[in-house]
Each structure stands twice: as C-alpha cells, then as structure tokens.
C-alpha positions as CSV (number, residue, x, y, z in Angstrom):
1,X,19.6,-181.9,110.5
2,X,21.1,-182.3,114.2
3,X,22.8,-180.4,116.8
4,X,26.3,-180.1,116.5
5,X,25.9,-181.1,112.7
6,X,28.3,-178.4,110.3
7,X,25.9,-176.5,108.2
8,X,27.5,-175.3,105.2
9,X,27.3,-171.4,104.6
10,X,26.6,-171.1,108.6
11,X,30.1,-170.4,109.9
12,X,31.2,-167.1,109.4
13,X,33.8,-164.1,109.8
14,X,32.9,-161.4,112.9
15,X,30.7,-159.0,111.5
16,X,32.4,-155.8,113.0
17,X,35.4,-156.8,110.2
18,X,33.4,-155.6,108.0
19,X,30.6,-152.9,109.4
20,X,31.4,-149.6,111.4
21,X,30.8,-150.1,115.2
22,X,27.7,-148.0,115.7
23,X,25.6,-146.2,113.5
24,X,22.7,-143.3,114.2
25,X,19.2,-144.4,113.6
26,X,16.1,-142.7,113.6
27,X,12.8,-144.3,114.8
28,X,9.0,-143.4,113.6
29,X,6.7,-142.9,116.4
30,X,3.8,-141.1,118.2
31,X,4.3,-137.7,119.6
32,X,3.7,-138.8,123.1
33,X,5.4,-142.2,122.7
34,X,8.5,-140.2,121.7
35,X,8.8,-137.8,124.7
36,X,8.3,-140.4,127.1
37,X,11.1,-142.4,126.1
38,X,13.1,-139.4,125.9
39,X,12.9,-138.6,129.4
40,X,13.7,-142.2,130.2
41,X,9.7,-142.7,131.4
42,X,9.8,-145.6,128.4
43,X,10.9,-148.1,126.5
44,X,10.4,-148.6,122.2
45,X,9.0,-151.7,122.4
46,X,10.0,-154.4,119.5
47,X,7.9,-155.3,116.4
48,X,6.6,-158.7,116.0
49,X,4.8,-158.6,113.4
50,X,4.6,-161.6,110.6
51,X,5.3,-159.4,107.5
52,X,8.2,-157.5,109.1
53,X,11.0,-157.9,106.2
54,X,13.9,-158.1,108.7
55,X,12.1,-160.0,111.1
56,X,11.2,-159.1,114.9
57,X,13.0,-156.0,116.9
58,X,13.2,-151.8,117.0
59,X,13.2,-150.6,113.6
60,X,15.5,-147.6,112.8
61,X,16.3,-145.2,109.8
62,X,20.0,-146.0,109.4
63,X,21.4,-141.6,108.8
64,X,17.8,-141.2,107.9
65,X,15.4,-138.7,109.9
66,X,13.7,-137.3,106.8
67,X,12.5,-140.7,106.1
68,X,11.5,-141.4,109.5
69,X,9.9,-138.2,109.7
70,X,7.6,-138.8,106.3
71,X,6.8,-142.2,107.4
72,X,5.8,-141.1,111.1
73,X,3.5,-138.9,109.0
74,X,1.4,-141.1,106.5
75,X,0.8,-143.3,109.3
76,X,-1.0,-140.5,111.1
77,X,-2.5,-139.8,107.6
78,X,-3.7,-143.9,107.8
79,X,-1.4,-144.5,104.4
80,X,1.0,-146.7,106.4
81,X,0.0,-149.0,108.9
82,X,1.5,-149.3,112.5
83,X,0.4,-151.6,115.1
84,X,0.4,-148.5,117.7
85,X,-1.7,-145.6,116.6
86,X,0.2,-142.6,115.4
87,X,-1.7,-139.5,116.1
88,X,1.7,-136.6,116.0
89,X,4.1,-137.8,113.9
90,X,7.6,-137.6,115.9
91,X,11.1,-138.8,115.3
92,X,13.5,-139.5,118.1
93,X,17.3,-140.2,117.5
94,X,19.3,-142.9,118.8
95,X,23.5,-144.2,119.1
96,X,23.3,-148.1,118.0
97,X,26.1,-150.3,118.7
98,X,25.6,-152.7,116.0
99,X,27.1,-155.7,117.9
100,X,27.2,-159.1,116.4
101,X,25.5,-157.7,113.0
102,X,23.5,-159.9,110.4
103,X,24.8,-157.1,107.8
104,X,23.0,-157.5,104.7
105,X,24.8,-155.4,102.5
106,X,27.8,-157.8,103.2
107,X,28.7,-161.0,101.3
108,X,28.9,-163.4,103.9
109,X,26.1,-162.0,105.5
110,X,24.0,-162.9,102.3
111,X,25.4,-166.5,101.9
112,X,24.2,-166.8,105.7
113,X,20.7,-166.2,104.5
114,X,20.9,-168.0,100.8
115,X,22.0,-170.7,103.7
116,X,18.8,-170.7,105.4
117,X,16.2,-170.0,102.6
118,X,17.6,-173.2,101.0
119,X,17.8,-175.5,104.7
120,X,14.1,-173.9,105.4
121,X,13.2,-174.5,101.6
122,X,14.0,-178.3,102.2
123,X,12.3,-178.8,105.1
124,X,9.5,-177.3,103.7
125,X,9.6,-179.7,101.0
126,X,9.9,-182.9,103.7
127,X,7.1,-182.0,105.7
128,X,4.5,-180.6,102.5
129,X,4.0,-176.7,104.1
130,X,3.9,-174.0,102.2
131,X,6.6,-171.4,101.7
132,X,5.0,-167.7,102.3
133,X,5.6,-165.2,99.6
134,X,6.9,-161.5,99.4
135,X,3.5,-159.4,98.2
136,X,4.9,-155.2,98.2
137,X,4.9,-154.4,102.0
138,X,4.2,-158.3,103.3
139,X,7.6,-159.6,103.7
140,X,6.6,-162.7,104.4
141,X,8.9,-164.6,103.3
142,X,11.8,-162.7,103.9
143,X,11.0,-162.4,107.5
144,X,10.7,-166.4,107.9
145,X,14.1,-166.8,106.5
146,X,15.9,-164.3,109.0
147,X,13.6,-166.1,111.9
148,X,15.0,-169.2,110.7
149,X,18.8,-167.5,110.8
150,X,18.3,-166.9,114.1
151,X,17.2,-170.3,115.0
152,X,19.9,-172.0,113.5
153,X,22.7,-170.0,115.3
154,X,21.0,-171.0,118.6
155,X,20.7,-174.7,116.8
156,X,24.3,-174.9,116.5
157,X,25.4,-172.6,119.2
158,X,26.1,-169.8,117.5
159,X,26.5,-166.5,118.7
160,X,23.4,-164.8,118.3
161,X,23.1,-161.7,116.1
162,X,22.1,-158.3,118.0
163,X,21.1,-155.9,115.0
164,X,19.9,-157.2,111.3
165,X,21.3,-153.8,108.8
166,X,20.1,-154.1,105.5
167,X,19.5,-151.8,102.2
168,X,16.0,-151.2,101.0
169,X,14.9,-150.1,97.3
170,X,11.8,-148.6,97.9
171,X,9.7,-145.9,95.6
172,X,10.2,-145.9,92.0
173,X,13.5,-144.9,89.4
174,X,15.1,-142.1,90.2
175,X,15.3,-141.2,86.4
176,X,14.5,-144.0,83.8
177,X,16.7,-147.4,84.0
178,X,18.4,-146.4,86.9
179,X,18.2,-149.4,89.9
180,X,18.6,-146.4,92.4
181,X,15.0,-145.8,94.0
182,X,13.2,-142.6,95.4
183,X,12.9,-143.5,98.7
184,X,16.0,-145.9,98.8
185,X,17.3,-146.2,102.1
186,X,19.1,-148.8,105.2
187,X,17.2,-149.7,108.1
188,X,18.4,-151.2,111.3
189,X,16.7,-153.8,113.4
190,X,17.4,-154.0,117.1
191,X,17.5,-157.6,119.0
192,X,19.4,-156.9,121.6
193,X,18.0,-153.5,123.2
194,X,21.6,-152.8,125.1
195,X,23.1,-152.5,121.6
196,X,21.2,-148.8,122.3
197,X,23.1,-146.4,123.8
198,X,21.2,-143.4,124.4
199,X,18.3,-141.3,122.9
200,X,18.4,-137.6,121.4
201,X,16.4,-135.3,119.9
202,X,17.0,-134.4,116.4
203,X,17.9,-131.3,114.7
204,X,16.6,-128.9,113.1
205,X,13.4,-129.3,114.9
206,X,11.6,-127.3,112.9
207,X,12.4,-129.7,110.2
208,X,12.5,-133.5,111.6
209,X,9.7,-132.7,114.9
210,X,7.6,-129.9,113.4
211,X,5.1,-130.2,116.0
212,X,7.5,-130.3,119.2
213,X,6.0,-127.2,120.7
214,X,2.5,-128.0,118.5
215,X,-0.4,-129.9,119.7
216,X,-1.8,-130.1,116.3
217,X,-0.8,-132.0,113.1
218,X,0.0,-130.2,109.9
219,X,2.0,-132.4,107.7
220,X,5.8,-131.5,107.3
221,X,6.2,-133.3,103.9
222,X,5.7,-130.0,101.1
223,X,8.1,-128.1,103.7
224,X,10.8,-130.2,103.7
C-alpha cells in the first residue's frame, strides 16, 4: 500500500449529508473537575486509553445525562474504572458540532471501517502480529481499527474526521428476544476539541448533579 494509491471503501460522501449538525452530549466526571471547566478554569482532557471502543478523544453521552450521571457514579463506587479518580459524581453538558463525522450508525461510515479492519487484517497477516480482541469492556480491537481509520485518511490525504458517533448495546434484553438493551445508548467521541461549543449545566439538578450544593456522596441511582 502507497500514498496516493486508491483504497477501495476509503472515498466517501460528506458526513453532514447524512447526520444533524450538532448534537448535546453529556460527559462523566469528578465534582471538582466539572466546576472548573465550567467556569472556563479547565479543559476535559481526551482519553487515550488502549481499550477505548471508539478510539482516542472526549467521550460524551449523545441526549443522555441519566447515563452519564449513573456512570459518573459507579466509578465513585470503583465498579467502573476511570483513569482520573472520581470522588463526586458530576455531569456537565455540552453543544458539539459534529464536523467531519465518522458516523457509525451510517452505511458508508461502516464500509469505511469493514475498509480498514480488512487493510489492517492483511497487514497483520504480512508481518505475523497478532490481531487484539474485543473481551466485554476491552475494545481492543475495535479501537485499533478506528486508529487505523484515522491513519489512512492522513495516508491518503483525507480529511480528517473530528467526532466518531456510534450506537452502543449495552446491559441485557429489554424483555426476552428483543436486540434492544437496558442501557442501550450513542456516545460521541471528540478529536477535534473546537467542534465544542460551549459548556452548561444540566437540568433538573436535583436529578442529573445531586450533590451540586453537597459535599458528600449519596448515590442518585434508586432516585432517579
């Protein structure tokens, strides 16, 4: 594979064709994290992690504050794990232009990815590595492909995506056979941090920032 060689499945249609233009998302953090960026004293600062399922950015709650809110708290309850301490589980708002969107509930989208599972599939088979695997919460693998997405638009000088929106079937059946989950939901991921317009505090706050004007955690999840 060289520069400037075609790559089948690569080319594609603007995303905003098919995708509204900005979208609300809700982010999980620390009490104190939260306020500061709030008041413009901070910045979120972007996951890198090696298991992150849609790769490296600011992860957001696409319409979603009860789930940012519950997954805030069982991080401060040590059920999730977050690379920065949550001691007060807090939600902050925010306006996201999605930009130049890998949108993954999209068809062309998905062929750009089938694209570069099967180019990074090959190579892996060329060179003897390993392909990671998904294991439950260990996106492994998934988060090498979009990596791999991302180089091979800058490989063949394509625009590079801001945001990566995709759908996420999480938790179990909603009632028996159905492929809807409990705790289905879309998250957002955030490249390119200008693609976020502002930050707000969410409403009700006795239901998404239960301890706002509390300096102790009780946990929000039987109430709401």
């Amino acid at each position: 594979m060289r520069k400037g060689q075609e790559l089948p499945g690569l080319k594609r249609k603007k995303m905003h064709d098919y995708q509204p233009y900005s979208t609300i998302g809700f982010h999980s953090c620390d009490k104190e994290v939260g306020l500061r960026v709030l008041n413009g004293a901070d910045d979120l600062l972007p996951s890198k992690n090696p298991w992150d399922w849609l790769g490296g950015g600011i992860y957001f709650w696409e319409q979603n504050p009860l789930r940012a809110l519950e997954y805030a708290t069982e991080c401060a309850q040590r059920k999730q794990f977050n690379k920065i301490p949550i001691k007060m589980p807090f939600v902050i708002g925010a306006i996201i232009d999605l930009g130049n969107c890998l949108n993954l509930v999209e068809s062309s989208s998905l062929k750009v990815l089938s694209t570069s599972y099967r180019v990074l599939e090959k190579l892996a088979e060329e060179t003897g590595q390993k392909m990671p695997v998904n294991n439950n919460n260990n996106r492994a693998l998934d988060c090498l492909v979009i990596k791999f997405v991302h180089k091979l638009n800058s490989l063949f000088h394509e625009q590079p995506y801001d945001t990566v929106r995709c759908a996420f079937p999480e938790g179990t059946e909603v009632y028996p056979t159905s492929h809807i989950s409990s705790r289905l939901h879309i998250q957002v991921c955030v490249r390119n941090t200008a693609c976020i317009k502002g930050f707000f505090l969410p409403r009700p706050l006795d239901k998404f920032n239960p301890s706002f004007q509390s300096d102790k955690f009780t946990s929000p999840l039987k109430r709401a």
